[in-house]
C-alpha positions in Angstrom: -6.5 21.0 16.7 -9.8 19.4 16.4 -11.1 16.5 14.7 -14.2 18.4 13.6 -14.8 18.4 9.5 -11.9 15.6 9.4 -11.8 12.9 7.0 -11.8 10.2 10.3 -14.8 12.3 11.5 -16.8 12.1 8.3 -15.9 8.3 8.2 -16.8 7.5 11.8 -20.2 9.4 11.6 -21.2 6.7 8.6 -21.5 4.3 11.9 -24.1 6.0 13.5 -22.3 5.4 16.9 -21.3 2.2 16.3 -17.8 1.1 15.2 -18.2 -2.5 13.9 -15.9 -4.9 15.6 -13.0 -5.8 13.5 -13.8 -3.1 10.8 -10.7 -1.4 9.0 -12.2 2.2 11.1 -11.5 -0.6 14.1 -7.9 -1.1 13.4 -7.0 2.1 12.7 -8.8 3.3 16.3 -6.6 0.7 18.0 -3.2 1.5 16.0 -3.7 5.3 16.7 -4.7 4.4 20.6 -1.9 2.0 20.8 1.1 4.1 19.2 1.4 1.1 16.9 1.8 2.8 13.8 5.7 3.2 13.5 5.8 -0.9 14.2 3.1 -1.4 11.4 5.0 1.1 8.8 8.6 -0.7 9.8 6.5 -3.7 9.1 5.2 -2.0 5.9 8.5 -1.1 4.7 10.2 -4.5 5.6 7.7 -6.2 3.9 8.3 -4.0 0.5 11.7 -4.1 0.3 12.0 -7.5 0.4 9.0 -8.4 -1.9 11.0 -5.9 -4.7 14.0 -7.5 -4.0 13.0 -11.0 -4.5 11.2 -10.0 -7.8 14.8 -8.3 -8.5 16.4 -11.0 -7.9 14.0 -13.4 -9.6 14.8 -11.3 -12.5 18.2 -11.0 -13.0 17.9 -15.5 -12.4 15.5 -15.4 -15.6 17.8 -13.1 -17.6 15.5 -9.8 -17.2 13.2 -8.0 -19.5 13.5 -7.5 -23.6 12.8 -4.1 -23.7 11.6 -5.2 -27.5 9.9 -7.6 -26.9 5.7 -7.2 -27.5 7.0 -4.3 -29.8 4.8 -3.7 -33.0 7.2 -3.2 -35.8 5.5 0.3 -36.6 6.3 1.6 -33.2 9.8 0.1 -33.4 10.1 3.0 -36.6 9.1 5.7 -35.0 11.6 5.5 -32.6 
C-alpha cells in the first residue's frame, strides 16, 4: 500500500519539505511513529464520556429541558 495520492501526502507536500515544528501535521507524524493513537483515542473517549455525563447530570440537578418551552404558539397547533 502506498502513501502516493493520499490525503497525508497531499497535506505534507503543502510544506515544501519542511514540517513546521509543533504543527498539527507534527503531532500526527509523532502519534503515528509512536503507536500513540489508541492512548490518545482512550483519552478521547474518557474525556467524552465524562463531559456528557456531567452535562447529564447537571441536568437532571436543574430539573431538565421543557420540551415547550421557546415554542411559538402557531407551531404548538400544527402539532
Amino acid at each position: 500500500m502506498g502513501t502516493v495520492g493520499t490525503a497525508a501526502a497531499a497535506w505534507q507536500s503543502t510544506f515544501m519539505g519542511v514540517v513546521p515544528k509543533g504543527s498539527l501535521f507534527a503531532a500526527c507524524q509523532s502519534i503515528g511513529a509512536t503507536g500513540s493513537a489508541p492512548l490518545i483515542s482512550a483519552v478521547g473517549w474518557a474525556t467524552s464520556s465524562a463531559i456528557t455525563g456531567a452535562t447529564a447530570l447537571f441536568d437532571s440537578m436543574k430539573g431538565g429541558r421543557d420540551p415547550k418551552k421557546g415554542e411559538s404558539e402557531s407551531e404548538g397547533e400544527m402539532k
